[in-house]
C-alpha positions as a LaTeX table, in Angstrom:
\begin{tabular}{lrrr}
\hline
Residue & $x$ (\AA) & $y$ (\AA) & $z$ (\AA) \\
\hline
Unk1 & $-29.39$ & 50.68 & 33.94 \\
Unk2 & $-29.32$ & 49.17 & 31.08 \\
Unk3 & $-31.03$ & 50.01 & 27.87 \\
Unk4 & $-29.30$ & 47.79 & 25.62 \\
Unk5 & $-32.03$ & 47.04 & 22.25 \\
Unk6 & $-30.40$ & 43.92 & 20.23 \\
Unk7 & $-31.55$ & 43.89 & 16.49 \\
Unk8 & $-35.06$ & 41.86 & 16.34 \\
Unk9 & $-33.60$ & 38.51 & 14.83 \\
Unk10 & $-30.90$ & 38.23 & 17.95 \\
Unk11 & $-31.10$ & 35.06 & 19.55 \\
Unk12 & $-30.70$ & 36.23 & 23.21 \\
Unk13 & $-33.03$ & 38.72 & 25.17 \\
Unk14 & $-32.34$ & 42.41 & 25.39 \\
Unk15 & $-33.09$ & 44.63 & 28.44 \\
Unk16 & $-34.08$ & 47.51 & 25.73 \\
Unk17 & $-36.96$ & 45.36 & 24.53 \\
Unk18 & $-37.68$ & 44.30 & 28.31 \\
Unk19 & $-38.60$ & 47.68 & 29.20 \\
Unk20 & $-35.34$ & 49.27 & 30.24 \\
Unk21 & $-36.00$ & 52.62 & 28.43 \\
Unk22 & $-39.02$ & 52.90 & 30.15 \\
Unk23 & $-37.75$ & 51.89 & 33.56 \\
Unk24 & $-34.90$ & 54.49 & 33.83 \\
Unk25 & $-36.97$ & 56.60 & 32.52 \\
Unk26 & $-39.16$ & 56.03 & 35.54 \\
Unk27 & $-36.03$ & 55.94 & 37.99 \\
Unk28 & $-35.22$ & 59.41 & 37.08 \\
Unk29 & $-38.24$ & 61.06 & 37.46 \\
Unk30 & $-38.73$ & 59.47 & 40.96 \\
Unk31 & $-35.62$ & 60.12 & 41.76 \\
Unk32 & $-35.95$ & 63.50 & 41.34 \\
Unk33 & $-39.79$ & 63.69 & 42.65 \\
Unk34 & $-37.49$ & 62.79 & 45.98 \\
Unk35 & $-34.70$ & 65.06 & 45.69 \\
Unk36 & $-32.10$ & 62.33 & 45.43 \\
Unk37 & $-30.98$ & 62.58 & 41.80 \\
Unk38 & $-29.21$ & 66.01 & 42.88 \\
Unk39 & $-27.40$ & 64.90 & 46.03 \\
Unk40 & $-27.43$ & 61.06 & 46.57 \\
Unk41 & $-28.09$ & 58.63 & 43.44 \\
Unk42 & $-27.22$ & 59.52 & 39.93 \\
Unk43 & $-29.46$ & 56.88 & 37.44 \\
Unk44 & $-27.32$ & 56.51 & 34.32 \\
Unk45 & $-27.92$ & 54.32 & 30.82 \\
Unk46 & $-25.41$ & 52.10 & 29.85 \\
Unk47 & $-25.20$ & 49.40 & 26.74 \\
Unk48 & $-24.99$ & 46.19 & 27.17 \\
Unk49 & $-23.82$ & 44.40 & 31.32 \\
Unk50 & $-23.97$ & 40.99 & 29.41 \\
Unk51 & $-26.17$ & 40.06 & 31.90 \\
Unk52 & $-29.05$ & 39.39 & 29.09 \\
Unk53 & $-31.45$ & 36.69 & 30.46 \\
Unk54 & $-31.61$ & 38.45 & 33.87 \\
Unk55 & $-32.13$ & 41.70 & 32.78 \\
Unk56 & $-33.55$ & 44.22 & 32.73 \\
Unk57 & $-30.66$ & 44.83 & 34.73 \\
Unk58 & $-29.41$ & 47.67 & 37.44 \\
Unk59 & $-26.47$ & 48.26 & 39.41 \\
Unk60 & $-25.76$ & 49.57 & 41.95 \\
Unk61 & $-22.58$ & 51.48 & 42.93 \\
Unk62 & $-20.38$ & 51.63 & 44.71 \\
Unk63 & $-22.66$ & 49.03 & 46.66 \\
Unk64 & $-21.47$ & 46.59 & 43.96 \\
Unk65 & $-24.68$ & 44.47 & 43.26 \\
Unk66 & $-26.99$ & 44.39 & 40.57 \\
Unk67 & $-30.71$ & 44.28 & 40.48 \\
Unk68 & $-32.41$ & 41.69 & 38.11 \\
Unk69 & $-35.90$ & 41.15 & 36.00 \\
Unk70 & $-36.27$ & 44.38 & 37.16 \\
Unk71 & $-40.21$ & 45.67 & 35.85 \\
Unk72 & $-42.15$ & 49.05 & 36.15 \\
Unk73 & $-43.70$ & 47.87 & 39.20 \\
Unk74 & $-40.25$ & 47.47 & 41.47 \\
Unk75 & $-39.02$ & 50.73 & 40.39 \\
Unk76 & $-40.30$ & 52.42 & 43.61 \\
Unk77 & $-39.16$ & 50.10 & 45.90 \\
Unk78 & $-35.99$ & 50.49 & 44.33 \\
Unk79 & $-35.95$ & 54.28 & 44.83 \\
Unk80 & $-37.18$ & 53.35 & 48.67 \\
Unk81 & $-34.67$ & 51.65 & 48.94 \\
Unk82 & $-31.94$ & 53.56 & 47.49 \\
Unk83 & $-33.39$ & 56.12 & 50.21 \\
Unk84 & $-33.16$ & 54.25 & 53.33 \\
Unk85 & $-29.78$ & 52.67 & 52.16 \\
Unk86 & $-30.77$ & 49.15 & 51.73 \\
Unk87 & $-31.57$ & 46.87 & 49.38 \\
Unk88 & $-34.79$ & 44.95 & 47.40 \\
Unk89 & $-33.22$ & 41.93 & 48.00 \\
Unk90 & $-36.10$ & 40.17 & 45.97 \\
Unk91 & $-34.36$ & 41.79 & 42.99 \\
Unk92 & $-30.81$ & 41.53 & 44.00 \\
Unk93 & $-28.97$ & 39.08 & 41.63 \\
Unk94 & $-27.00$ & 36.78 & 44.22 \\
Unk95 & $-23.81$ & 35.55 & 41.67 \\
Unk96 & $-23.28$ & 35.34 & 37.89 \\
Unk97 & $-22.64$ & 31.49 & 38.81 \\
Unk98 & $-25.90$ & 31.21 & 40.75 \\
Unk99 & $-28.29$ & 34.44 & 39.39 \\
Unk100 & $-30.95$ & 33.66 & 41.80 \\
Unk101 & $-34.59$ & 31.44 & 40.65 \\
Unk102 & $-35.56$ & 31.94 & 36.88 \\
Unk103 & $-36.91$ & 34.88 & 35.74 \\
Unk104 & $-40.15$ & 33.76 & 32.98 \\
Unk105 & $-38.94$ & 33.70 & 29.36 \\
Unk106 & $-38.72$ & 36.81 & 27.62 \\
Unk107 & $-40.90$ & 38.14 & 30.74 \\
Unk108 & $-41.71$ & 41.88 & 29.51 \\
Unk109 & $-40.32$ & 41.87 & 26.40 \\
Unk110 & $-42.15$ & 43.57 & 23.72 \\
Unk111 & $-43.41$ & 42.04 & 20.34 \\
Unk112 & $-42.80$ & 44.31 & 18.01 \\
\hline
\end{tabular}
């Protein structure tokens, strides 16, 4: 997940300022609500995936796909999913060539 918070003046998006804190942080705890974190899915932070005007951004491994615009909202279909072994594939980014339908402009991002 990443949590990546760009300096305020920084031309591109961030997923920090998107929320990305605050979604892992919500990841984790259902995670672990389900008894997952300690035996099947291990939600780590990370810096920047470069993938800044999709984000905030997840993935997934070794299932090798990422999740994209991801909000507060998806995170427990995400953990659902993570359960059954599928995928939201609302979320799922389809190509760094071809990211999927735009996400809205700085969609989540906070103002201060």
């Amino acid at each position: 997940m990443c949590v990546n918070r760009r300096p305020e003046d920084a031309p591109r998006p961030c997923c920090g300022r998107r929320g990305g804190p605050e979604i892992h942080a919500r990841l984790k705890a259902l995670l672990a609500k389900r008894g997952l974190a300690t035996t099947e899915v291990r939600a780590v932070t990370t810096s920047c995936l470069d993938l800044c005007d999709e984000g905030p951004a997840i993935v997934v491994e070794p299932d090798h796909f990422v999740y994209r615009g991801v909000t507060l909202d998806d995170v427990e279909a995400i953990v659902d999913a993570l359960a059954a072994g599928t995928r939201v594939e609302r979320l799922v980014m389809k190509s760094c060539l071809d990211p999927g339908p735009p996400l809205q402009p700085n969609a989540g991002e906070d103002e201060s």
